[in-house]
DOVO-641564 format. One record per residue: z, x, y of N, C-alpha, C, O in turn; residue in one letter. Coordinates in steps of 0.2 Angstrom, whole numbers, plus 5000, padded with zeros to 4 digits. Each point is the difference from the previous one (the first is absolute). Layout:
! residues N
ZXYZXYZXYZXYA;...
END
This chain:
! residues 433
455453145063500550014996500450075002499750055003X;500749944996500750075001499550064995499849994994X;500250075009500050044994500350024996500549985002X;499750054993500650004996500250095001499650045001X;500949974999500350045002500050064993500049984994X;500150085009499850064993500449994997500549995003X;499450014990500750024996500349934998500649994997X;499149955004500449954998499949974994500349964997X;499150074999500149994992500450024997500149984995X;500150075009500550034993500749975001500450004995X;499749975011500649985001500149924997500549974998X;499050015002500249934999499549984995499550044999X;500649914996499749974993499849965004499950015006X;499749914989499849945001500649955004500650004998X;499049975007500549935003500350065007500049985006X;500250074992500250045006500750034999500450025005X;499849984988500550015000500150064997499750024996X;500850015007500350104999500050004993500349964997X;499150094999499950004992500450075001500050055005X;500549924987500350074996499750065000499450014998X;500850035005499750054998500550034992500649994998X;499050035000500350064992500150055002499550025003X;501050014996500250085001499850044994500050065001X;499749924994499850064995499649944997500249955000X;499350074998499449984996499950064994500350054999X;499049934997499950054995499550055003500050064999X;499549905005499650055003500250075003499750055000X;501049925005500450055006500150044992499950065000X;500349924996500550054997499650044996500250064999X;499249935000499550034997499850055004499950064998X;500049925007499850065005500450035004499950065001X;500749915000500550065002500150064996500150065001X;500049904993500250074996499450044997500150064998X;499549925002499350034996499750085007499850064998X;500349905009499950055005500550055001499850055004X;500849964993500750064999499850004995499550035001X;500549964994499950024993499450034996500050054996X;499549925004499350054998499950075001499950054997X;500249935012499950085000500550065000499950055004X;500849924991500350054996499850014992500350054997X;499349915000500050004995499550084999500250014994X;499450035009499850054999499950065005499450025002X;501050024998500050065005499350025005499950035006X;499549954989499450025001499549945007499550015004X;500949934993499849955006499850015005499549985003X;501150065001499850025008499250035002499750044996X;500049945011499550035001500150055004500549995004X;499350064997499950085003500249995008500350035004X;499149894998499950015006500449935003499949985005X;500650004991500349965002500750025005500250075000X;500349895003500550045002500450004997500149984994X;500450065011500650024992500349945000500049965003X;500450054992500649945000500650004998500250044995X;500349925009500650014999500449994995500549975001X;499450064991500450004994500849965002500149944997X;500350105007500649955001499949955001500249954997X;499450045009500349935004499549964996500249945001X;499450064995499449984994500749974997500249945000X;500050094997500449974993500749995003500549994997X;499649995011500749975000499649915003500449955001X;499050064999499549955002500149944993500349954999X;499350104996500149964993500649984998500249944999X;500350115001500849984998500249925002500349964997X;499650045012500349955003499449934996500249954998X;499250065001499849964997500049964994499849944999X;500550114997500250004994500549975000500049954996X;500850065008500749975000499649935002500449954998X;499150035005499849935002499849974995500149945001X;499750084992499849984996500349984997500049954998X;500550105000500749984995500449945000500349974996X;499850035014500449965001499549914999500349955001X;499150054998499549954999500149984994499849944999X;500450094995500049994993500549945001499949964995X;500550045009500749944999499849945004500349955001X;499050075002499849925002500049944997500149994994X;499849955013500049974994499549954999500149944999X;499250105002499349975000499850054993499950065000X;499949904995499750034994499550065002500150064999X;499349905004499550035002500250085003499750054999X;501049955007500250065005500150054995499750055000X;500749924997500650044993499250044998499950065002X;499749904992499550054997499650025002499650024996X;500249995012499950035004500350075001499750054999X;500949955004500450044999500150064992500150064998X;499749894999500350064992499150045001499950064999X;499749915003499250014999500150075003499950054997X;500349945009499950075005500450044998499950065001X;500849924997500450034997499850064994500350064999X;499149924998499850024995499450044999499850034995X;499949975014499550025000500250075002499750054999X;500949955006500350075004500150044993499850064999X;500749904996500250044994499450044994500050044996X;499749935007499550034995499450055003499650024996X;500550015010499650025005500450055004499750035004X;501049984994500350065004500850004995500249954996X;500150115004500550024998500649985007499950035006X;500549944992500649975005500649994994500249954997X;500050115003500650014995500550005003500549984997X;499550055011500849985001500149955005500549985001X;498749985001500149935002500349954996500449965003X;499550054989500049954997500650014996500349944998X;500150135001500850034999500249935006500049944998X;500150075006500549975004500149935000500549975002X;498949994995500049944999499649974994499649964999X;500850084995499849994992500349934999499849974995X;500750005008500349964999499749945000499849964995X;500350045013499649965006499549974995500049954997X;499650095002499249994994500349984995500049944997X;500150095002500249964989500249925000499749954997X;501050045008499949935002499749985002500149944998X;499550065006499449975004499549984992500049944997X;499950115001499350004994500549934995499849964997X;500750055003500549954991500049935005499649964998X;500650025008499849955002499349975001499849945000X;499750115001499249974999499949974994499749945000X;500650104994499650004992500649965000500050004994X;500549965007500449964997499849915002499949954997X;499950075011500049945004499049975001499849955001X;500050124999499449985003499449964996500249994994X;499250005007499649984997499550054997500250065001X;499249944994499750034998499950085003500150054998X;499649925008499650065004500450045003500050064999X;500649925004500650025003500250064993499950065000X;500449894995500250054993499550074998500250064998X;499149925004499650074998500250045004500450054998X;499449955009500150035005500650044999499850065000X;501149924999500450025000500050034995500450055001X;499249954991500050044994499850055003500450054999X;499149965004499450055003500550055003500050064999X;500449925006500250045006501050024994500450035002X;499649954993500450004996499850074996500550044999X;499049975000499650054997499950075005500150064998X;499749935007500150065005500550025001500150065001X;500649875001500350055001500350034995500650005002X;499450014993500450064994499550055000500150065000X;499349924999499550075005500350065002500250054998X;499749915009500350035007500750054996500150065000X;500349894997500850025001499950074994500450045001X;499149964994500150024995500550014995500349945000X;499850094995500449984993500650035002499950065000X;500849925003500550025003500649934998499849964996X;501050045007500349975001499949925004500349954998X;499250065008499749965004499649944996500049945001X;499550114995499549954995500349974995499749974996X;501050045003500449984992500149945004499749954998X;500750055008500449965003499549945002500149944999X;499450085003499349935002500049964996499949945000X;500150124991499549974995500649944996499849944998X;500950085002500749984998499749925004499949954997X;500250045010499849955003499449965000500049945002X;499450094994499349955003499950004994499649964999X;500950084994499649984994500149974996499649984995X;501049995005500249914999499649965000499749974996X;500450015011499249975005499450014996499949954996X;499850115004499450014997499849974994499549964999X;501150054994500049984997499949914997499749964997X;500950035009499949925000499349965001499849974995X;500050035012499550004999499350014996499649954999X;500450104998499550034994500049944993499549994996X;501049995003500349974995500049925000500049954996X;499950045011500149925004499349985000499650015005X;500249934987499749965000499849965009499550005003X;501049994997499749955007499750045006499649965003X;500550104998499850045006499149984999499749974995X;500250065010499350005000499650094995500350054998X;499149945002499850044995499950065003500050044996X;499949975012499950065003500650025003500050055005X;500449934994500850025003500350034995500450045001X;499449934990500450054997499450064997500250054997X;499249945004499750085000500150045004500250064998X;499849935010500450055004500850004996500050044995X;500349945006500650014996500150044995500450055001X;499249934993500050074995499650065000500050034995X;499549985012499950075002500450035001500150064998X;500249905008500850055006500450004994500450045000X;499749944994500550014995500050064995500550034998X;498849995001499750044997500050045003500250054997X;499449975012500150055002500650035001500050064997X;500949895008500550025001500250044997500150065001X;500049914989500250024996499850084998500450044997X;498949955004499650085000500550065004500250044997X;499849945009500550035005500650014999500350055003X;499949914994500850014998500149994994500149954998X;500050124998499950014993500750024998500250014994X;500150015010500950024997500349974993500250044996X;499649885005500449974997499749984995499649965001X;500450054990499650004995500149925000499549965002X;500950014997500149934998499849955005499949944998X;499950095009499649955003499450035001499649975005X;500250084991499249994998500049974996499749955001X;500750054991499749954995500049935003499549975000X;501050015004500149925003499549995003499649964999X;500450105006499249955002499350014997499549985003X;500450064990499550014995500149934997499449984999X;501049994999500349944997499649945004499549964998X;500750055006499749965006499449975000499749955001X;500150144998499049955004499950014993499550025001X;500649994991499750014996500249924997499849984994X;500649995009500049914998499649965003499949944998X;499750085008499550005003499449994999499849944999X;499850135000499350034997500049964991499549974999X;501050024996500050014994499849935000499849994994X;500249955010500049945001499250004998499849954997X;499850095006499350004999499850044991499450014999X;501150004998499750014993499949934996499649984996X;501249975007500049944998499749964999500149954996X;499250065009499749935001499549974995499950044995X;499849905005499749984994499350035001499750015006X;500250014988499350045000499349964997500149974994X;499450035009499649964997499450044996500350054999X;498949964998499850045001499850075001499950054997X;500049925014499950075003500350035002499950035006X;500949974991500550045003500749965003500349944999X;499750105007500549955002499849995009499650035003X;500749924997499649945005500450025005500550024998X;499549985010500250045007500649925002500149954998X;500250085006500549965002500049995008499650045003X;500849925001500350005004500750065003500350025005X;499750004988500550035000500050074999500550045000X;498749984998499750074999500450055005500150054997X;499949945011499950055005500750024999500150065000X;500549904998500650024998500050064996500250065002X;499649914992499850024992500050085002500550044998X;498749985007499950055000500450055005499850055000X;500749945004500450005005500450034996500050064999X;500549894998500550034996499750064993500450054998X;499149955001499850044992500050085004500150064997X;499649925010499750075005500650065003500050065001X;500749864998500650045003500450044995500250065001X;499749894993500450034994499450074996500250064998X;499449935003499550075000500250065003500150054997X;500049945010500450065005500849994999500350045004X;500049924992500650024998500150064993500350064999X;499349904996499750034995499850095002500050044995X;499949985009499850085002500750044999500150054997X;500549915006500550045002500749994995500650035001X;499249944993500549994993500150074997499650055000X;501049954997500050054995499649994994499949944999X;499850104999499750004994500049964992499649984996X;500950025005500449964995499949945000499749974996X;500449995009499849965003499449975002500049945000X;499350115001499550005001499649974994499549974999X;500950074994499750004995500249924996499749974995X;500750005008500449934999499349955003499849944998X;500150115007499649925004499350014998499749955002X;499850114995499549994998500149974994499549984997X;501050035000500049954994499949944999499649974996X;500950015009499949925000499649965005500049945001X;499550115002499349985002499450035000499549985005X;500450054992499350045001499449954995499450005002X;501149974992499849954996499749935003499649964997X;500650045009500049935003499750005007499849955003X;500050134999499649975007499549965000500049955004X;499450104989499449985000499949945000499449985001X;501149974997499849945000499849995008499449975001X;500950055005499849985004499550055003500150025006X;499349994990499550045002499349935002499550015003X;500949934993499449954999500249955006499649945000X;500850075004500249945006499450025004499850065001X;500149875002499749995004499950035006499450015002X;501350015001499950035008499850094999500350044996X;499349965007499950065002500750044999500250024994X;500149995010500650045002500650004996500550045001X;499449914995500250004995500150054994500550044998X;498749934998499850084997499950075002499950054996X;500049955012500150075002500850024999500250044996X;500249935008500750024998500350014993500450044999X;499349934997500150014991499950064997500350034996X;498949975007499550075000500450065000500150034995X;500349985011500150055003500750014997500350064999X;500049875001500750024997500150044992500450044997X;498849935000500050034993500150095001500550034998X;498649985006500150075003500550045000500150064997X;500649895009500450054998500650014994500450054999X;499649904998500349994993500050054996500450034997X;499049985003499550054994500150075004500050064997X;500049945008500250065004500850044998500150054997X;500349895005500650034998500250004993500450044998X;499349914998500150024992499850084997500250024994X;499550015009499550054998500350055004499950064999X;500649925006500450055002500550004995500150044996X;500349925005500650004993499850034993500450044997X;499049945000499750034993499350005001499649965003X;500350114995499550035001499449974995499450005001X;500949974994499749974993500149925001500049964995X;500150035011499849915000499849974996499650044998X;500349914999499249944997500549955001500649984999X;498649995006500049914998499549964995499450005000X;500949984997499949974993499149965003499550024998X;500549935005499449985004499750035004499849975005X;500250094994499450035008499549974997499849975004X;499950034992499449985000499649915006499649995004X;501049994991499849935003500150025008499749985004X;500850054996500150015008499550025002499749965004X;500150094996499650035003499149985001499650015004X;500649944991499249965001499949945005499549975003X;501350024998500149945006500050035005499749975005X;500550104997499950055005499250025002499850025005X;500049984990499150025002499749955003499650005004X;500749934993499549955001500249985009499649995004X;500950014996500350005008499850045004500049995006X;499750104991499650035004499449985003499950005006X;499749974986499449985003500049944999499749984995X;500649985009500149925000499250005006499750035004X;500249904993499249965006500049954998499449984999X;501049995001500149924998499949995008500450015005X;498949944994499949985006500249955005499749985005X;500949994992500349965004500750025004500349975003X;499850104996500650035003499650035007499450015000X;500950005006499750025005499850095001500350044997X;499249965006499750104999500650045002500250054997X;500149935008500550045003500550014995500050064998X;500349894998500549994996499850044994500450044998X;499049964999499850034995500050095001500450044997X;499249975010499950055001500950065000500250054999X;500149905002500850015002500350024994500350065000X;499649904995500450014993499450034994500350034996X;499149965004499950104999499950045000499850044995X;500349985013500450085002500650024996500050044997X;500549895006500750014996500250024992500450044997X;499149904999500149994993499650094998500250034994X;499450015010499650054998500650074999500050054996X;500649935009500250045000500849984995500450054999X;499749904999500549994996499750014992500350014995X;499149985008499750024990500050084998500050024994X;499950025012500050074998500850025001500350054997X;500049925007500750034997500349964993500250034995X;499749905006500249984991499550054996500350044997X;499149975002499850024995500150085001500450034995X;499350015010500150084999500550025005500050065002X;500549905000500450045002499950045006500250065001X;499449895005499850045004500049975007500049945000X;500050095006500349965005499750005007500450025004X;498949974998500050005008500150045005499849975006X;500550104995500250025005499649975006499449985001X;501350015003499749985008500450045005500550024999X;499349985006500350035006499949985007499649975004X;501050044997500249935007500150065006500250064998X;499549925006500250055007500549985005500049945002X;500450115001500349955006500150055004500350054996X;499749975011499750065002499850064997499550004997X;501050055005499750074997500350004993499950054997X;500449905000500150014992499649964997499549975002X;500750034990499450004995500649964994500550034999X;499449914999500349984993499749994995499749955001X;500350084992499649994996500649944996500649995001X;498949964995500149944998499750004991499549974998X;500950074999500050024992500349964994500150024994X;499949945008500349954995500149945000499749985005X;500649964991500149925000500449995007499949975005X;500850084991500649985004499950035010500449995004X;499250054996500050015005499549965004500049995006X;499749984989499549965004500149945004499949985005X;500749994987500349925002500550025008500049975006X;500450094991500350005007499849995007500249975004X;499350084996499650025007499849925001500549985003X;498949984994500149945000500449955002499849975005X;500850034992500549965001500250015009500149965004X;499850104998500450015009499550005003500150005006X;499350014992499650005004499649925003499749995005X;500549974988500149935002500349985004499849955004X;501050084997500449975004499850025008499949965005X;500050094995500150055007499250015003500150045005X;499149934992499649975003499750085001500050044996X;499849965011499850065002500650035002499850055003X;500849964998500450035002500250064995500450055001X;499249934991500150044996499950095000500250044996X;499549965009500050085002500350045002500150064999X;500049885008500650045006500750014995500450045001X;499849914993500650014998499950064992500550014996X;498750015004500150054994500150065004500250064997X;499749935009500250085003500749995004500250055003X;500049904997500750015005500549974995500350054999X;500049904996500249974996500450054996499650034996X;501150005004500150034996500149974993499950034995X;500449905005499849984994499550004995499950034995X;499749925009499250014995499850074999499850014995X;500250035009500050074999500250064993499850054996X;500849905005500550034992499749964995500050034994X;499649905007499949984994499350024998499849994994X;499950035011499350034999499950094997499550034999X;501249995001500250085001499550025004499550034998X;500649965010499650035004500450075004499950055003X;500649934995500550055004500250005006499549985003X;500850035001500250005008499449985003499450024998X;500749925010499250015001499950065004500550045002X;498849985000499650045004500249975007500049955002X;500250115002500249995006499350045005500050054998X;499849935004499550025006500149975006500149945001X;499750135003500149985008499249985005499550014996X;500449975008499849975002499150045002499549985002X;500750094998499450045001499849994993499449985000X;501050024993499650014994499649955001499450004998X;500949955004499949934998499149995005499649954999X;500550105005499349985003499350065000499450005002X;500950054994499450044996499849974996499549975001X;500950014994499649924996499849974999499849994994X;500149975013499749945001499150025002500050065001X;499549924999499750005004499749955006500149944999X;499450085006500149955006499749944997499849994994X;500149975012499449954999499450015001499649984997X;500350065006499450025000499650054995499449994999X;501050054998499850044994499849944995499449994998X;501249964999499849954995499349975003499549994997X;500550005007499549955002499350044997499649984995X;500450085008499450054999499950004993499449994997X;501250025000500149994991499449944997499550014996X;500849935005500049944996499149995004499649984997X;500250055010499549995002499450024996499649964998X;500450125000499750044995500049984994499549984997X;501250014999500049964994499449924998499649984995X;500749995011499349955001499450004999499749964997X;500050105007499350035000499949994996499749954998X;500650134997499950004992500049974995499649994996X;501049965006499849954994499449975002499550024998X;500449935007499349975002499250034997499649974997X;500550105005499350024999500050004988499649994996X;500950035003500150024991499849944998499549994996X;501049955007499649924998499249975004499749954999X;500150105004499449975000499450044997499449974999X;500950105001499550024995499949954991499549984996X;501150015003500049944994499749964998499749984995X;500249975015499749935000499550035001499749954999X;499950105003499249995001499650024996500050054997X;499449895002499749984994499350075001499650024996X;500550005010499650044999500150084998499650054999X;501049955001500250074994499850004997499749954999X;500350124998499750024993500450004996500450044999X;499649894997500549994995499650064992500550024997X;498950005002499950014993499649964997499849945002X;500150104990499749955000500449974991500650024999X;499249924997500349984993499650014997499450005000X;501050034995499550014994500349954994499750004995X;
END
């Protein structure tokens, strides 16, 4: 027999005929951009002993890759398109391209109102997602009014459209909730879209309750999408206002303390937390009339052990419930602190919490590289101007790999030897008396 010549699998399929090649897949797109992209997500990436690299010609590499991407959204293979929004979303979220994306704000916004109008489920998320970075990226400006004017109709519709699928209108009313976050000018298209997701979430006080509460749905993931968004719209109300909407729900969380889904009652949890947060900023002299009962549905969710719920999930909610019972009950809040290079964020409260949360879902691991370069999230964390360091700071710093190594080598030991003085039955444990 003839031998077969190199290279002829890739040219030809079965029967022997010239197979389609694909010009973009999800894979390529994954890796294309993931390989320009990650290692800008952190100044610190670089290794000491590696060679330099061309910064420009790096990011005129990405850019031409990126215009490849955009121009991919207008395909007309589903699969290419959310593809395209995928990577689109992976670059935005892993690097600051604010005058890339100036120049073609447009280009994008149509691109994104054609997916979420025309596409299917996955497409629609995809497009929510990449809808969400970019008002990110653009920050709260003239640019992000103009996106928000255009996608928040759409949004809207969507969120509201029985027929759609269930995970196209929770992304939906995330990017509705975050955009609006971003673009706060206009008091009347916060109430509207406060309106919005609060006909949403409210649908789950509705339901028929049996017993032990109320019973989870199909429709929960929405429930809790929309309660999470109007939560982080709720931060940024006037006062007046603020005190209007614990009115008319602080009474009616708890009922959804008793649903089914996990994440559910954590979102409930957490929304009460800040509830009573901002009430007690408003009036010093707060009372809710049921703390009691509340608070006892709050213990029991600390130390819940209903052994048909799983350990993970258990363990999950109370941590959570531990820390919403010490702020309902003593007014008291968790400090946490987040690092992201040579800075420091302390994390002192509800509202600061939900928020951090809230972008830090959207933007994955990228949430670091944009608390230090990001001037909006910046302003909204009041971190103030970022930290500019040059390239020597940047390498007193660091230390090598060989130092870490020696580190975690030593650390090792230690620990080894501490846990085996523990296990050996022949220590001198003492004696009982």
């Amino acid at each position: 027999p003839k031998p077969k010549k190199r290279g002829s699998n890739h040219q030809r399929g079965a029967g022997g005929q010239p197979r389609n090649v694909q010009p973009f897949s999800d894979e390529d797109a994954s890796i294309e951009t993931m390989s320009h992209c990650s290692g800008f997500s952190d100044p610190a990436s670089f290794t000491e002993d590696g060679p330099e690299v061309d910064e420009e010609a790096t990011q005129e590499d990405l850019e031409y890759k990126l215009k490849g991407f955009i121009d991919l959204t207008l395909d007309k293979s589903a699969k290419t398109r959310q593809a395209a929004l995928e990577s689109l979303r992976s670059a935005f979220s892993s690097k600051i391209l604010y005058e890339f994306i100036m120049e073609r704000r447009m280009t994008l916004t149509d691109s994104i109102e054609r997916c979420i109008k025309k596409g299917k489920s996955d497409e629609q998320c995809a497009a929510a997602g990449l809808a969400c970075l970019l008002c990110v990226q653009m920050g709260s400006g003239i640019e992000s009014e103009e996106i928000f004017k255009t996608l928040g109709p759409v949004l809207k519709k969507i969120v509201c459209d029985g027929t759609a699928s269930i995970q196209a209108r929770q992304a939906c009313a995330t990017c509705l909730g975050i955009c609006c976050f971003i673009v706060t000018d206009d008091i009347t298209e916060l109430y509207s879209t406060m309106e919005c997701l609060e006909n949403i979430f409210t649908k789950a006080y509705q339901r028929d309750r049996d017993t032990n509460g109320v019973s989870s749905t199909h429709n929960t993931v929405l429930h809790v999408s929309a309660l999470l968004s109007w939560t982080l719209l709720l931060t940024i109300c006037p006062m007046n206002e603020v005190k209007k909407k614990i009115e008319m729900h602080l009474h009616k969380l708890p009922s959804l303390l008793s649903c089914d889904d996990l994440n559910m009652r954590i979102a409930a949890g957490e929304t009460l937390a800040l509830l009573f947060e901002l009430a007690r900023e408003t009036d010093a002299d707060f009372f809710y009339d049921d703390m009691d009962l509340l608070t006892e549905k709050l213990r029991a969710l600390a130390t819940d052990g209903n052994k048909h719920r799983a350990k993970v999930d258990k363990r999950k909610q109370r941590s959570v419930f531990r820390d919403v019972l010490r702020a309902v009950e003593e007014r008291d809040f968790p400090t946490e602190m987040v690092k992201f290079g040579p800075e420091r964020m302390y994390i002192d409260c509800w509202v600061k919490k939900q928020t951090y949360e809230t972008f830090k879902e959207i933007l994955g691991s990228g949430m670091q590289y944009h608390l230090q370069s990001n001037d909006f999230l910046r302003n909204v964390f009041e971190l103030g101007p970022p930290v500019m360091l040059d390239a020597a700071t940047l390498k007193t710093m660091k230390i090598s790999r060989f130092e870490r190594h020696l580190y975690n080598s030593a650390a090792f030991k230690a620990r080894t030897k501490a846990r085996s003085k523990c296990r050996d039955k022949r220590a001198d444990v003492g004696e009982f008396f």
